[in-house]
C-alpha positions in Angstrom: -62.9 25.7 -42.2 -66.4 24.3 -43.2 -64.9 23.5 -47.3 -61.9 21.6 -45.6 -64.0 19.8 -43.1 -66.0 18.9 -46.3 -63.0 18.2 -48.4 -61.6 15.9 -45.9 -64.9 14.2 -45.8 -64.8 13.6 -49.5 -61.1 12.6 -49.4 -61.7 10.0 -47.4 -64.9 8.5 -48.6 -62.9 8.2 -51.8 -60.1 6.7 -49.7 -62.1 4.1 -48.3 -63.5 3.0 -51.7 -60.6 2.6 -52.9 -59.1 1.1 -49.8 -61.9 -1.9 -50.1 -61.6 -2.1 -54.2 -57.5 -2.5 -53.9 -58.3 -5.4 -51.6 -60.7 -7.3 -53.0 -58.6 -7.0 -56.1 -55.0 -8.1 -53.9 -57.0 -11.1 -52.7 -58.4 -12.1 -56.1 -54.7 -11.8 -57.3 -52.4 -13.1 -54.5 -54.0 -16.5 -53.9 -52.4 -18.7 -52.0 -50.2 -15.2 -50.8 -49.4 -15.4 -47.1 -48.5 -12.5 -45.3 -46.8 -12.4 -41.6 -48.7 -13.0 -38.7 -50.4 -9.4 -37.2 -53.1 -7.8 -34.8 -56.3 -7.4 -36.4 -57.4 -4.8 -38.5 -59.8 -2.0 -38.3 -61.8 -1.4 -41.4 -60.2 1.3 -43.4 -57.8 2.7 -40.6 -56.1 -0.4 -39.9 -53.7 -0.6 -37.2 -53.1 2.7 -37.1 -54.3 3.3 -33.4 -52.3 0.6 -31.8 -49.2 2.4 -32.4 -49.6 5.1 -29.7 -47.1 7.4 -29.3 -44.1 5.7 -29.1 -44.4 3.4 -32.0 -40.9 1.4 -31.6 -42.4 0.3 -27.8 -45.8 -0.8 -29.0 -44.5 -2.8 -31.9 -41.9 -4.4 -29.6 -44.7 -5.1 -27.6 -47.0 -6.7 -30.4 -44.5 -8.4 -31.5 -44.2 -10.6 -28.3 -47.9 -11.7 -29.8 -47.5 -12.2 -33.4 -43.6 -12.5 -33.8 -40.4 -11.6 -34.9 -42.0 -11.1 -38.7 -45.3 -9.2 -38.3 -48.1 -7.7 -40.7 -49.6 -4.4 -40.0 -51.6 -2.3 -42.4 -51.4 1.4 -41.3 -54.5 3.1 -43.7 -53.1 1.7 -47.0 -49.7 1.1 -46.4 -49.3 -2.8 -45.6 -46.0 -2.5 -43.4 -43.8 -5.4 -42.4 -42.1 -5.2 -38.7 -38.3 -7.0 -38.1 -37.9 -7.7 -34.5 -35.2 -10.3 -34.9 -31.1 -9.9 -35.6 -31.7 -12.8 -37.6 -34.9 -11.9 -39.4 -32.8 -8.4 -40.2 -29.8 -10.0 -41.2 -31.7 -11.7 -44.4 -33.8 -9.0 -44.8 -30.0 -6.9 -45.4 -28.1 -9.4 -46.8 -30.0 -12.1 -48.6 -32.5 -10.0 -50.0 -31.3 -6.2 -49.6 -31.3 -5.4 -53.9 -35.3 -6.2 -53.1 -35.8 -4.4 -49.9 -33.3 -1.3 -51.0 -36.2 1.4 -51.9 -37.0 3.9 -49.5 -40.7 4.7 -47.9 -40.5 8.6 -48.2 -42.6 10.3 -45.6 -44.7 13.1 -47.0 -42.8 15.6 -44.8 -40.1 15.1 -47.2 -41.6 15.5 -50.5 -39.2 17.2 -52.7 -36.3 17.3 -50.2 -35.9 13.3 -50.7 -35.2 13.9 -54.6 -31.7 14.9 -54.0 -31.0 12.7 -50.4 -28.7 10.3 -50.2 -30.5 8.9 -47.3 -33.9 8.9 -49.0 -33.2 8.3 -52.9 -33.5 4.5 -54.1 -31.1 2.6 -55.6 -30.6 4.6 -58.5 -27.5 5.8 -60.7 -27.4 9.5 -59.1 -27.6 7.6 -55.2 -24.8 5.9 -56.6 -22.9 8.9 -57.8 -23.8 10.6 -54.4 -22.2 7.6 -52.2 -19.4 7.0 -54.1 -19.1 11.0 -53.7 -19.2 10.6 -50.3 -16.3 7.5 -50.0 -14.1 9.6 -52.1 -14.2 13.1 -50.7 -15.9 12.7 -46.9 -14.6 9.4 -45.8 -11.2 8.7 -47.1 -8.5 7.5 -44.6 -6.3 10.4 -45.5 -9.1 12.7 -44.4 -10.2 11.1 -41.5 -6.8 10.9 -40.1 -5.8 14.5 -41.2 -8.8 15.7 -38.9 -7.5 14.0 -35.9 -6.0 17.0 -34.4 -9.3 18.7 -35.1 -11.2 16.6 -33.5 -8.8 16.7 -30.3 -9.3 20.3 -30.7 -12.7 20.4 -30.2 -13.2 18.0 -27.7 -10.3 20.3 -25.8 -12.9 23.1 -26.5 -15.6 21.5 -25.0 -13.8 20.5 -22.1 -12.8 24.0 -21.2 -15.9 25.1 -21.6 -17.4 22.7 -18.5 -14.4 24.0 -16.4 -15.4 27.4 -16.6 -19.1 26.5 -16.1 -18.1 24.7 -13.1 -15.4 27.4 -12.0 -18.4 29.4 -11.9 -20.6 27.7 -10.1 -23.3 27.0 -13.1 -24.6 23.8 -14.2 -23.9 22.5 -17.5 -26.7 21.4 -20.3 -24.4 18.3 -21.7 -26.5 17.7 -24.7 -26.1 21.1 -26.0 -22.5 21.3 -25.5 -22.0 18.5 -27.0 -24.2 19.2 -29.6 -21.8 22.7 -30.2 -18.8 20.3 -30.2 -20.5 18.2 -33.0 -21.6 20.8 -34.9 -18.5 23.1 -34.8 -16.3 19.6 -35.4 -18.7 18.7 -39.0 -18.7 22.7 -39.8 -14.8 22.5 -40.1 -14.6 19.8 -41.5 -16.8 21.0 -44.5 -16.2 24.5 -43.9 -13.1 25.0 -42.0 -15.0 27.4 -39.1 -16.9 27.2 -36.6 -21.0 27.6 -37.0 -21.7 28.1 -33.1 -19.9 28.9 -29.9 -21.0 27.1 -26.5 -23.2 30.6 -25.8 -24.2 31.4 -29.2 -28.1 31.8 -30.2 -27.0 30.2 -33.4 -26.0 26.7 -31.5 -29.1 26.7 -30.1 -31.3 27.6 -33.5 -29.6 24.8 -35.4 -30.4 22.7 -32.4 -34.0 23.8 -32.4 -34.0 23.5 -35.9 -32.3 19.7 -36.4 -34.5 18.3 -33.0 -37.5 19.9 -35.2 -37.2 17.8 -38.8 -36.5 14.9 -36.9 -39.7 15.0 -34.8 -41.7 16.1 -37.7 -40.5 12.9 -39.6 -41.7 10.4 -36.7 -44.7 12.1 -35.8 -47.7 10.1 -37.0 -49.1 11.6 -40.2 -52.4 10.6 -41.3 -51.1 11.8 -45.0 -48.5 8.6 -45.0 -51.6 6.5 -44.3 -53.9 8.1 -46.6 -51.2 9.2 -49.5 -54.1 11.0 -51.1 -54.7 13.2 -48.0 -51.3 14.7 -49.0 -52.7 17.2 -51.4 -53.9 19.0 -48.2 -51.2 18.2 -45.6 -54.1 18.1 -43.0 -51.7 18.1 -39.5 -49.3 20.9 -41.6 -46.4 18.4 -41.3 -45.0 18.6 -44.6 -45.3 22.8 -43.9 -43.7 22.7 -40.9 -40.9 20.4 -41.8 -40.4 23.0 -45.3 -40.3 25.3 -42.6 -37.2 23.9 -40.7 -35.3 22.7 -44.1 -35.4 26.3 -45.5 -34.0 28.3 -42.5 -31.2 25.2 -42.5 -30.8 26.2 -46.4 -30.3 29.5 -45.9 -27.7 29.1 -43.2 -25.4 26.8 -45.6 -26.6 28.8 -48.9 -24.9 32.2 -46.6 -21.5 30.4 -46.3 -21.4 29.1 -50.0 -22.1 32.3 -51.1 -19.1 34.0 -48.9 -17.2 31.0 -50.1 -17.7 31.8 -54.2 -17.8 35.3 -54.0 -14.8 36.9 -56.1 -13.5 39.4 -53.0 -14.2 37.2 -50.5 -11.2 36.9 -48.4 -12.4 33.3 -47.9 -12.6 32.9 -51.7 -9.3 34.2 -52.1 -7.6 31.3 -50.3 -7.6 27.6 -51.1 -9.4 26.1 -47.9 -8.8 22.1 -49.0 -12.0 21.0 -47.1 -14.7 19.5 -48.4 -17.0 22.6 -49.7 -13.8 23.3 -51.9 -13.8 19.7 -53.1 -17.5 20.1 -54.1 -17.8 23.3 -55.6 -14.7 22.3 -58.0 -16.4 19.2 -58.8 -19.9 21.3 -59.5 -18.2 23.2 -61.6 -16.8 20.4 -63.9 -19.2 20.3 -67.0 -19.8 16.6 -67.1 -20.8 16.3 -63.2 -23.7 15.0 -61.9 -23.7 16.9 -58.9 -26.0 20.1 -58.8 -25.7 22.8 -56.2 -28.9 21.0 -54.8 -27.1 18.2 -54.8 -24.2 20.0 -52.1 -27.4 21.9 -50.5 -29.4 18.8 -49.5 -26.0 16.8 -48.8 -24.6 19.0 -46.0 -28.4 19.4 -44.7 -28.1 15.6 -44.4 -24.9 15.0 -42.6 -25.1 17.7 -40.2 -28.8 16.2 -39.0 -27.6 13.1 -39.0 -24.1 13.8 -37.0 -25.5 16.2 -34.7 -28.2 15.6 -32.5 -27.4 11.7 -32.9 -24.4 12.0 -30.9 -25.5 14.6 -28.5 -28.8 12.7 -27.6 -26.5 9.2 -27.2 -23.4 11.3 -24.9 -26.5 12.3 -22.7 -28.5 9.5 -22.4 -24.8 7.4 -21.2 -24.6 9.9 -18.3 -28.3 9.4 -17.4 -27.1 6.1 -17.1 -23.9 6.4 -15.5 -25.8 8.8 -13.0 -28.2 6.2 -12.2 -26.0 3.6 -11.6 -23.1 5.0 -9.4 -21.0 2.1 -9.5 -21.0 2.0 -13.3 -19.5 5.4 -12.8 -16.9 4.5 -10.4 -15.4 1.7 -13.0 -15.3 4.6 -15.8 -13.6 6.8 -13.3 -10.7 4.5 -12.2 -10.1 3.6 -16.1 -9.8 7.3 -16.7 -7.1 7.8 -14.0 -5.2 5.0 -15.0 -3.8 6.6 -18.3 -1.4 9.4 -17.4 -1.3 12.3 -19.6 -3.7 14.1 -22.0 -6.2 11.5 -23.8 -5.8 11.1 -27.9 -7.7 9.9 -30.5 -5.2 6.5 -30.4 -5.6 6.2 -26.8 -9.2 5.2 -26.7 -8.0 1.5 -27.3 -6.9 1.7 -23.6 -10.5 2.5 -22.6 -12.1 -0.7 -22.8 -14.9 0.1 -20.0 -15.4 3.6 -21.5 -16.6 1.7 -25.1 -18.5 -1.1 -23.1 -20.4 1.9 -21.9 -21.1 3.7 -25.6 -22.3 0.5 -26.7 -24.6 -0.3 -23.9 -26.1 3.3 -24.2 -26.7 2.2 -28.1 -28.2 -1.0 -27.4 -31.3 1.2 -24.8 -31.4 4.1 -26.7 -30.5 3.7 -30.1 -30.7 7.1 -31.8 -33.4 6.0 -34.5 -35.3 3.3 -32.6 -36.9 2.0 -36.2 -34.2 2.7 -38.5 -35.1 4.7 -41.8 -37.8 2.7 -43.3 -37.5 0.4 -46.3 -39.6 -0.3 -49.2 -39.7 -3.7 -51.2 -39.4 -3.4 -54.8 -40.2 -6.8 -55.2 -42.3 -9.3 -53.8 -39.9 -11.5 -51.1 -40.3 -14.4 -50.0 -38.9 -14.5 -46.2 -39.6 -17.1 -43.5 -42.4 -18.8 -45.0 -44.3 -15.5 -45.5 -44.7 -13.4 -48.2 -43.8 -10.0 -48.1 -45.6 -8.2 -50.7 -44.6 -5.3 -53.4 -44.4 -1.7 -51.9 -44.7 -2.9 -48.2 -43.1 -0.6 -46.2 -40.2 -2.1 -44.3 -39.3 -1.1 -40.4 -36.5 -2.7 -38.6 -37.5 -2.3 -34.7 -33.6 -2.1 -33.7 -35.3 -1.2 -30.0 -36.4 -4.3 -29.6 -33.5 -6.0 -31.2 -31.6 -4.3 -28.2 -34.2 -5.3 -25.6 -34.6 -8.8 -26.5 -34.2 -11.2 -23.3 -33.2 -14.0 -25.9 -30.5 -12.0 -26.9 -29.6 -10.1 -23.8 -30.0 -11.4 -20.3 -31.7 -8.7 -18.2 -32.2 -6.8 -21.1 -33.6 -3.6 -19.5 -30.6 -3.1 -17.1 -27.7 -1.0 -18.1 -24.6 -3.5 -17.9 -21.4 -2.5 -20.0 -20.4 -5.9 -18.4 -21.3 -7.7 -21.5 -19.0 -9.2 -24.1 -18.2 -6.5 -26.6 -16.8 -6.8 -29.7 -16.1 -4.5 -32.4 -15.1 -0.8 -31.6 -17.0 2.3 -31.6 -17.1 5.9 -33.0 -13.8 7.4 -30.9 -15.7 10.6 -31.0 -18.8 9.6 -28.7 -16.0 7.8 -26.5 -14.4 11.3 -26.4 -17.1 13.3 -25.8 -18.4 10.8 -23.3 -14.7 10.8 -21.3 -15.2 14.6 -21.0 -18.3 15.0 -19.6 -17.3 12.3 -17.0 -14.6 14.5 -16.4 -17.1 16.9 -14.6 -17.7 13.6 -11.8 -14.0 13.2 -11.7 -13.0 16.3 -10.4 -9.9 19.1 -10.4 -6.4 19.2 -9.3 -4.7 15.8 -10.6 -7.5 14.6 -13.4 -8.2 18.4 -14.4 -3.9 18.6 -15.7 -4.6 15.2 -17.9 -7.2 16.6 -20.0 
């Protein structure tokens, strides 16, 4: 305990040296360089300690100070805050070949290497998106996994009937989490991972809830990169921790998939493992069976908990506001028979209400952060080479420019553009349990 108190010591003496060196040397360089607008900084640490522990409300916050463009240097990572559509629109659009990099948190050292959602813009992240457009998001298999995706939601609802039938309550975010999970795990896998009671469904809960808190939990090492050779709040551990038991769980059902007397091997599955294990088998492929490990450890965090999280924090609304819930009940028993994908169209309150729940809780309140490549000039200000990049889409959502009565859940608004039909169909069923049984329990 006493050499890693001393280590640390040393690590950040040598830190701070070189802290004060890089910025005498930036100002000698930059000139006439002006950054955003930001709170002061403490020596060395920055603005680290102004971020508290929910980061996207105190920058929303600061930002009502310094702007819609702000500076903040976080140890010695300068960092450059969007609070603005407008400001976020240039930064994507106008200058989004500059600003494409990623910042990689230390908790995903080595598991960004083969991420699509981490990599930079580089010839393999190519080759993994196009991968993606050609064998996860085609229309042909979207529309082919309608019936699945009907199926599942019918699962789900069936499920709540019985808890109600007898008499227990029902934990919406983990049954729709199941429904998610089991809806992806078919899709790649053509089974189910969990059922509704399973310990499994709620391991690969624990385990998806747990990368993603690890990766927004302040870590000195992101501050400090050099701190990183001793992972000194056991982030990056911990984090390894969760990845590995997710790698074993898709590494068991590639392996039953490959092996010669599988009975699963034996037949021709046409879902999307099958697509990439042919194409990993090909010699001139770029994709690795890393590659397929770290891409269905991706999409089943990132399709999961997401939609579970947004389904439960629209009936924490509806709950709260009981006349909100009223509307979304009449417009479910105004369409007679059971609901389909196509009929969501006819739900205009139901999407009002989807979107309203993104624009207070957005799933990932700062988006994954950017990285400039380049220096950019944006709004008379400079931002610099390397800056890290975070797009505060909670504020965007809770701006009272933008949004009259911004804090108040309103579906009200003018909507345009539609949503994901399956949050629209998850959330339909679990207002289903408000609605009742006899006439609105034979139209699900």
């Amino acid at each position: 305990m006493e050499y890693l108190f001393y280590l640390l010591l040393i690590s950040l003496t040598w830190a701070c040296l070189h802290v004060l060196n890089a910025s005498v040397l930036l100002r000698r360089k930059s000139g006439c360089t002006v950054l955003p607008p930001g709170p002061r900084q403490l020596p060395i640490i920055g603005n680290i300690l102004a971020l508290g522990d929910k980061p996207h409300r105190t920058l929303a916050k600061l930002s009502q100070t310094y702007g819609p463009l702000m500076t903040l240097k976080l140890g010695r990572i300068t960092t450059i805050v969007i609070s603005s559509p407008n400001i976020a629109k240039e930064a994507f659009q106008k200058h989004d070949q500059a600003l494409s990099s990623r910042t990689v948190a230390d908790a995903l050292r080595g598991h960004h290497e083969n991420s699509i959602l981490w990599l930079p813009a580089s010839t393999h992240w190519r080759f993994l998106r196009k991968l993606t457009a050609t064998q996860m998001f085609t229309p042909q298999r979207l529309d082919a996994s309608q019936a699945l995706r009907g199926k599942k939601v019918q699962e789900m609802l069936e499920h709540v009937h019985e808890k109600c039938n007898n008499g227990h309550a029902v934990d919406i975010r983990r049954s729709v989490f199941t429904t998610s999970l089991n809806l992806i795990s078919n899709t790649f896998f053509s089974l189910d991972i969990a059922n509704y009671n399973s310990d499994l469904s709620q391991e690969f809960s624990d385990l998806v809830v747990g990368v993603t808190e690890q990766i927004g939990k302040p870590n000195i090492a992101d501050y400090f990169p050099i701190l990183r050779l001793v992972d000194p709040q056991g982030v990056r551990r911990k984090t390894n921790n969760y990845l590995k038991r997710l790698a074993q769980i898709f590494d068991g059902i590639i392996n039953e998939r490959t092996r010669p007397s599988s009975s699963v091997a034996s037949k021709a599955s046409h879902d999307i493992l099958d697509a990439l294990l042919i194409l990993a088998k090909e010699n001139n492929t770029e994709l690795s069976s890393t590659d397929i490990q770290v891409l269905l450890i991706d999409f089943f965090i990132g399709g999961t908990d997401t939609t579970s999280s947004t389904v439960e924090w629209a009936m924490t609304e509806l709950l709260l506001n009981p006349d909100k819930m009223v509307k979304a009940k009449n417009e479910l028993q105004q369409v007679e028979g059971p609901v389909q994908e196509s009929d969501i169209s006819r739900f205009p309150y139901l999407q009002a209400i989807v979107k309203e729940t993104f624009r207070l809780h957005p799933p990932v309140p700062l988006l994954l952060p950017r990285k400039a490549v380049s220096e950019v000039e944006m709004q008379g200000f400079t931002v610099p080479k390397n800056a890290q990049i975070l797009i505060n889409i909670w504020a965007i959502g809770r701006d009272p420019a933008i949004w009259p009565d911004p804090n108040s859940f309103r579906p009200e608004r003018k909507w345009g553009k539609r949503i994901p039909a399956l949050l629209c169909l998850g959330l339909r069923t679990c207002l289903v349990l408000t609605v009742g049984k006899g006439h609105h329990h034979s139209r699900s």
